[in-house]
C-alpha positions as CSV (number, residue, x, y, z in Angstrom):
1,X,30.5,42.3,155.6
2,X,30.6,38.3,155.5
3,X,32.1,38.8,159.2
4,X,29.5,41.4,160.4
5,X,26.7,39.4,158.8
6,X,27.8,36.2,160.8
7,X,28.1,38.2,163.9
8,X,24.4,39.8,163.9
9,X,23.1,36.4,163.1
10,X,24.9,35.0,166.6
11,X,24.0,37.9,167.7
12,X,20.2,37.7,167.1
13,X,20.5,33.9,168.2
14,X,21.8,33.9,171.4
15,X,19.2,37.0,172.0
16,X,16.2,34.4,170.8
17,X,17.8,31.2,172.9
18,X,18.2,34.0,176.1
19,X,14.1,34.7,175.5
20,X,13.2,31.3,175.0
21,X,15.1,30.2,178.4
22,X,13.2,32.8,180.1
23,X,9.7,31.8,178.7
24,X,10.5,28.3,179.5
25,X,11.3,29.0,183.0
26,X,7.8,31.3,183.5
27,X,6.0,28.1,181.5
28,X,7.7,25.6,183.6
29,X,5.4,25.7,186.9
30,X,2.6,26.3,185.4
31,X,3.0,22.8,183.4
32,X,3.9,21.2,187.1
33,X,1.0,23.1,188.5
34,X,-1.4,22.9,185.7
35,X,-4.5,20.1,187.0
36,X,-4.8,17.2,185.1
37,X,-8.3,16.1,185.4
38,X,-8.0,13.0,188.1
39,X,-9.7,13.8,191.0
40,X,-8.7,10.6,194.2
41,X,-10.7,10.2,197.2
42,X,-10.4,9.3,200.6
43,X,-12.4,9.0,203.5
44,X,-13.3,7.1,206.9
45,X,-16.8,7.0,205.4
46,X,-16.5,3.2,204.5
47,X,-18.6,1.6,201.7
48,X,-21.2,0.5,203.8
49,X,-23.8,3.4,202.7
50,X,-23.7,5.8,200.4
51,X,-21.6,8.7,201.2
52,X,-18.7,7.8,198.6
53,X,-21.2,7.3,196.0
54,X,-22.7,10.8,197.3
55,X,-19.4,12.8,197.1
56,X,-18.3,11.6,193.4
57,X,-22.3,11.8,192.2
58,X,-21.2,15.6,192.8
59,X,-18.1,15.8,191.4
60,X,-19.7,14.0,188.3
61,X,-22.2,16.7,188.2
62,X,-19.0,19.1,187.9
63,X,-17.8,17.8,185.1
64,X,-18.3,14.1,183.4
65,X,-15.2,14.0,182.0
66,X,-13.1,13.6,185.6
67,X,-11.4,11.4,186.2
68,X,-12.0,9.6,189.7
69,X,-10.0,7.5,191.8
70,X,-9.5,5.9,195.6
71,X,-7.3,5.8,198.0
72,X,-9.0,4.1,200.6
73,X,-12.1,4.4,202.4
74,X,-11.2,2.5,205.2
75,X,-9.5,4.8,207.1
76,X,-10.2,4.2,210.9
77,X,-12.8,6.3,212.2
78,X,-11.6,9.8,213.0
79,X,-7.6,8.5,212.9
80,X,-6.7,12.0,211.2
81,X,-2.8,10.0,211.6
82,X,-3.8,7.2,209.3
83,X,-5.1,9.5,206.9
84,X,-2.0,11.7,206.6
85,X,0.0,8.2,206.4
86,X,-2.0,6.7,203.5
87,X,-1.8,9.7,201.6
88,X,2.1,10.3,201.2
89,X,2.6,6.6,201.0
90,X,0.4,6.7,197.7
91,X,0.4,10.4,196.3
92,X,4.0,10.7,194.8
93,X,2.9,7.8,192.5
94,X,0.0,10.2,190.9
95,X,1.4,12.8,188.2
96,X,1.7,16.3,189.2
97,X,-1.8,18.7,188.7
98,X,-4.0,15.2,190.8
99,X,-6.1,16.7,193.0
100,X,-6.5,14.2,196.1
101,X,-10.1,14.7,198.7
102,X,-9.2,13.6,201.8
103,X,-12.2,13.5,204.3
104,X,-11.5,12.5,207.9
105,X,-13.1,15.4,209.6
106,X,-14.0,14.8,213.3
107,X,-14.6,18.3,213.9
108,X,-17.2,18.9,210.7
109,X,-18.7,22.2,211.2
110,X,-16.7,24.0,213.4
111,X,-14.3,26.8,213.2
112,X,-11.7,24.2,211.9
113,X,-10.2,25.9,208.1
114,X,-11.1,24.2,204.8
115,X,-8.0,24.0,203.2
116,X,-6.3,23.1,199.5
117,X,-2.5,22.9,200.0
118,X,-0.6,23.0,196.6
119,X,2.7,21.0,197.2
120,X,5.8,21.7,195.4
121,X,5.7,18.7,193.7
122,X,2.4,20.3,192.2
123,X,-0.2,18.0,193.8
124,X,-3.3,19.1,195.4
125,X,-5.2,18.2,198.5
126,X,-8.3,19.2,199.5
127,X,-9.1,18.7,203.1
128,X,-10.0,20.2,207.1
129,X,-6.7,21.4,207.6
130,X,-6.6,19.1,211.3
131,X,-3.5,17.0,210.4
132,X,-4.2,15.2,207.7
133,X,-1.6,17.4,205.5
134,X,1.3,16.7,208.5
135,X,2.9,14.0,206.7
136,X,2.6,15.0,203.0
137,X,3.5,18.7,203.5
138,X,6.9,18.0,205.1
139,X,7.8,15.1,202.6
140,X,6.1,17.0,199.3
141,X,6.7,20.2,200.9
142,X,4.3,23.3,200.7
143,X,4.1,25.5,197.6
144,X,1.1,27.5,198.5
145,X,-2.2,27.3,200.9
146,X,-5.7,28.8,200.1
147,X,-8.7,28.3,202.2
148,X,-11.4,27.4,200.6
149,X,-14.3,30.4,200.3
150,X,-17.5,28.3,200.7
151,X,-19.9,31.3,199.2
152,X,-17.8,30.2,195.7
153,X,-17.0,26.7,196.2
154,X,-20.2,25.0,197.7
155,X,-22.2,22.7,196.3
156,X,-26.0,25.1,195.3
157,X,-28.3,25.1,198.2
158,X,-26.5,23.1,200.6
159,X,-26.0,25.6,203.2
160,X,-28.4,24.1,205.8
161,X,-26.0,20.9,206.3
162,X,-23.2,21.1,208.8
163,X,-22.1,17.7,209.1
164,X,-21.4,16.5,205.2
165,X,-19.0,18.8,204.3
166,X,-17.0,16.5,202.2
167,X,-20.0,16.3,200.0
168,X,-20.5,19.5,199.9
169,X,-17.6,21.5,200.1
170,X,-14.6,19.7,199.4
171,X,-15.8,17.1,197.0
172,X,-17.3,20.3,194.9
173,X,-14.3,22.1,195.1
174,X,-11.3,19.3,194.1
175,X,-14.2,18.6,191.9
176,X,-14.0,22.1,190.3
177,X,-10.3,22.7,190.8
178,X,-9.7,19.1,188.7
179,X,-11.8,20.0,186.1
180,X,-10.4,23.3,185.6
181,X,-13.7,25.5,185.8
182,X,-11.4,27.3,188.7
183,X,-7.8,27.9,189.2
184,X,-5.9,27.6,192.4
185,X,-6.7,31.1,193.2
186,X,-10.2,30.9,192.4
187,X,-10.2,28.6,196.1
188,X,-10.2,30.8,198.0
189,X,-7.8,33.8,200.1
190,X,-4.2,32.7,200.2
191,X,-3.2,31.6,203.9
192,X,0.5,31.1,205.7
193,X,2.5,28.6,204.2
194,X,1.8,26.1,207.1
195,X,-0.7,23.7,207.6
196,X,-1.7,22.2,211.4
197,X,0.7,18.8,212.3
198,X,1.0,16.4,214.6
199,X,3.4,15.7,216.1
200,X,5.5,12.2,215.8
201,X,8.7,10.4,216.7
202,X,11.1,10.8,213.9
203,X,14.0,8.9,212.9
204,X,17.1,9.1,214.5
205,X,20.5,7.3,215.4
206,X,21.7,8.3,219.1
207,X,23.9,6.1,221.6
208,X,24.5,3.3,219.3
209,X,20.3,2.9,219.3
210,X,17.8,3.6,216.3
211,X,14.6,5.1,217.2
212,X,11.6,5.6,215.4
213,X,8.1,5.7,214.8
214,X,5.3,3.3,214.1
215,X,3.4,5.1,211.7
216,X,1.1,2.6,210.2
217,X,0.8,-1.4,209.7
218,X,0.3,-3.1,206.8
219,X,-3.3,-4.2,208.1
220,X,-3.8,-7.4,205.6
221,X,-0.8,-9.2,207.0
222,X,-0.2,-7.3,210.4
223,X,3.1,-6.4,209.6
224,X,4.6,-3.4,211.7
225,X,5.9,-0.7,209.3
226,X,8.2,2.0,211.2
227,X,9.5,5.6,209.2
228,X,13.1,4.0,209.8
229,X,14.6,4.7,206.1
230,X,17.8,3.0,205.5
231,X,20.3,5.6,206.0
232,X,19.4,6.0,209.6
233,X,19.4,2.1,210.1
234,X,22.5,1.6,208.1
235,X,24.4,3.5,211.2
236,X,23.7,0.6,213.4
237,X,26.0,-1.7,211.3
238,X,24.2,-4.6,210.9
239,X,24.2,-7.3,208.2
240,X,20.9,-9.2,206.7
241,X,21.3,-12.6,208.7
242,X,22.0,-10.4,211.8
243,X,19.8,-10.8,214.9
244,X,18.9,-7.1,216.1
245,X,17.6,-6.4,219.6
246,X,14.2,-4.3,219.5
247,X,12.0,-3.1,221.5
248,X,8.2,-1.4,220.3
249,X,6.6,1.2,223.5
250,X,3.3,3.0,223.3
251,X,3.1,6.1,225.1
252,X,6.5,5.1,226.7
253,X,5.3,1.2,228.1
254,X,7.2,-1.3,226.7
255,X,4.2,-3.8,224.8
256,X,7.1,-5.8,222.8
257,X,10.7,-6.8,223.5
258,X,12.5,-9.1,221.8
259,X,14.9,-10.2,219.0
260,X,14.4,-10.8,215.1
261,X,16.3,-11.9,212.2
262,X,17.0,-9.4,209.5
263,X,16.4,-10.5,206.3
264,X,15.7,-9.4,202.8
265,X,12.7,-11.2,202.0
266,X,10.5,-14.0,203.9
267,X,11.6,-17.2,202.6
268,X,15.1,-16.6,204.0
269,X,13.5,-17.9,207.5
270,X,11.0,-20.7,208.3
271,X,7.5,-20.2,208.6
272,X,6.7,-18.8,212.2
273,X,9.8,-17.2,212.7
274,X,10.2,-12.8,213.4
275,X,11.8,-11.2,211.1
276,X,13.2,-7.4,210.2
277,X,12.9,-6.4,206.7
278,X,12.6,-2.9,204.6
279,X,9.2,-2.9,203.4
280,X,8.1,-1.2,199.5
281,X,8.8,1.8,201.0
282,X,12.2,1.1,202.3
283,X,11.1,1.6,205.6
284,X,12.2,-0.5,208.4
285,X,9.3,-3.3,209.4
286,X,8.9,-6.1,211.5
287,X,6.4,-9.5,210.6
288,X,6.0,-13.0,211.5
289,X,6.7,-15.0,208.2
290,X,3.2,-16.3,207.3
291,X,2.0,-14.7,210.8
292,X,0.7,-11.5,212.3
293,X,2.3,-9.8,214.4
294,X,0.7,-7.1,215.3
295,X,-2.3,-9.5,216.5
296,X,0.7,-12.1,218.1
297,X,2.3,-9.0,219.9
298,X,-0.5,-6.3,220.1
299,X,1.8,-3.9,218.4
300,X,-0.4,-1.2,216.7
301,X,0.4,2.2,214.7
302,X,-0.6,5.8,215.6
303,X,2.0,9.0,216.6
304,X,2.3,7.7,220.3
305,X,4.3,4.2,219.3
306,X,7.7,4.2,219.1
307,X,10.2,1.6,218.4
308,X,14.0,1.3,219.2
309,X,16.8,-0.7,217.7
310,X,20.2,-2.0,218.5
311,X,22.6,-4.6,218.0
């Protein structure tokens, strides 16, 4: 009896641990889902007027208790590229169930989608789906994609304005969505999971050569910041105190051509001098130590630069 009474009781256990496993797998994405009531803006609206204070004087009247944050509103006007950059290179910092607004929205009012793209990292982002999602959808990767139905999620009587939609529609909606008073499915219809992108040149090692992109500078200091990651510029074989041959084209014409040091950080080479160096992101970048050299050079950013190393 001792025997059968120790048996039921694994028995009975392992059936419990087998039902707990399973309810912790359901629970499990809708904890990495679940919003979190921050709510992070960005724009090209500058802070010049006051269209920021606009769009979060309606989330506020949402709910008081979000949460609010920026990216940047100093995105170039209309640069849909910049925008996508300056969102992956800050959202995997937030926690998962942030709902990010990101407004660059040349084409306001036409038949362009209003999206919110749930990643699988279990972010949000609230946007025109015109390329601003290229760049966080293929590094967060797409969960799920909902356009957003504006006879739900539109700010009350707002219909006659066609040209502040990110006052009226998207800041309302992340607005909502953060503050729970809708789920994701409340958005809107589900869509494809795929989202417009532009294209770019990616990273790659061919013919002894690394080639790459140009994707954004870091503006205060004018230093070039590629999307060369270090295991594609490790395959040239190069040490830090190496010189490396590089040369930076925009829509194929070479603007720079030249050689730099590469060096860990700035002080390893006198003032004025190029250098190479792997930025915060560990991305491949070029600068002028206590220079500019995307001023000395004019080497800017945008999907049509490219840049190519070699030994």
């Amino acid at each position: 009896m001792v025997g059968l009474f120790h048996f039921q009781t694994f028995r009975d256990t392992r059936s419990i641990t087998r039902k707990f496993c399973f309810l912790f797998l359901f629970l499990l994405p809708l904890t990495l889902f679940a919003q979190n009531n921050i709510l992070v803006f960005q724009s090209d609206f500058g802070l010049k007027d006051g269209a920021v204070s606009a769009m979060k004087g309606v989330a506020a009247g949402v709910s008081p208790n979000i949460k609010m944050f920026d990216v940047t509103h100093e995105i170039p006007a209309y640069n849909i590229w910049e925008a996508s950059y300056r969102l992956v290179q800050t959202a995997p910092y937030w926690p998962a169930g942030t709902v990010f607004v990101s407004v660059v929205d040349p084409g306001v009012g036409t038949k362009r989608k209003s999206v919110v793209m749930l990643t699988k990292t279990g972010h949000y982002f609230v946007t025109p789906d015109n390329g601003t999602l290229t760049l966080v959808a293929e590094q967060m990767g797409i969960q799920e994609v909902r356009e957003i139905d504006e006879a739900v999620n539109r700010r009350k009587n707002s219909g006659e304005s066609y040209t502040f939609h990110g006052r009226d529609v998207y800041a309302y909606t992340g607005a909502r969505l953060a503050a729970k008073v809708i789920t994701f499915e409340g958005v809107g219809k589900k869509l494809a999971t795929e989202v417009v992108s532009i294209p770019y040149q990616k990273a790659v090692f061919e013919n002894g050569k690394v080639t790459g992109g140009i994707p954004i500078l870091d503006i205060q200091y004018g230093n070039v910041w590629t999307n060369i990651g270090k295991p594609v510029f490790e395959k040239l074989n190069v040490k830090v105190g190496d010189l490396i041959k590089v040369q930076v084209l925009n829509n194929n014409k070479v603007i720079y051509e030249g050689e730099v040091r590469y060096v860990n950080t700035f002080g390893e080479v006198k003032e004025g001098d190029n250098v190479g160096y792997f930025n915060s992101l560990l991305n491949f970048s070029l600068a002028i130590n206590m220079g500019n050299f995307s001023e000395k050079y004019q080497v800017f950013s945008g999907n049509t630069w490219r840049i190519v190393l070699n030994k």
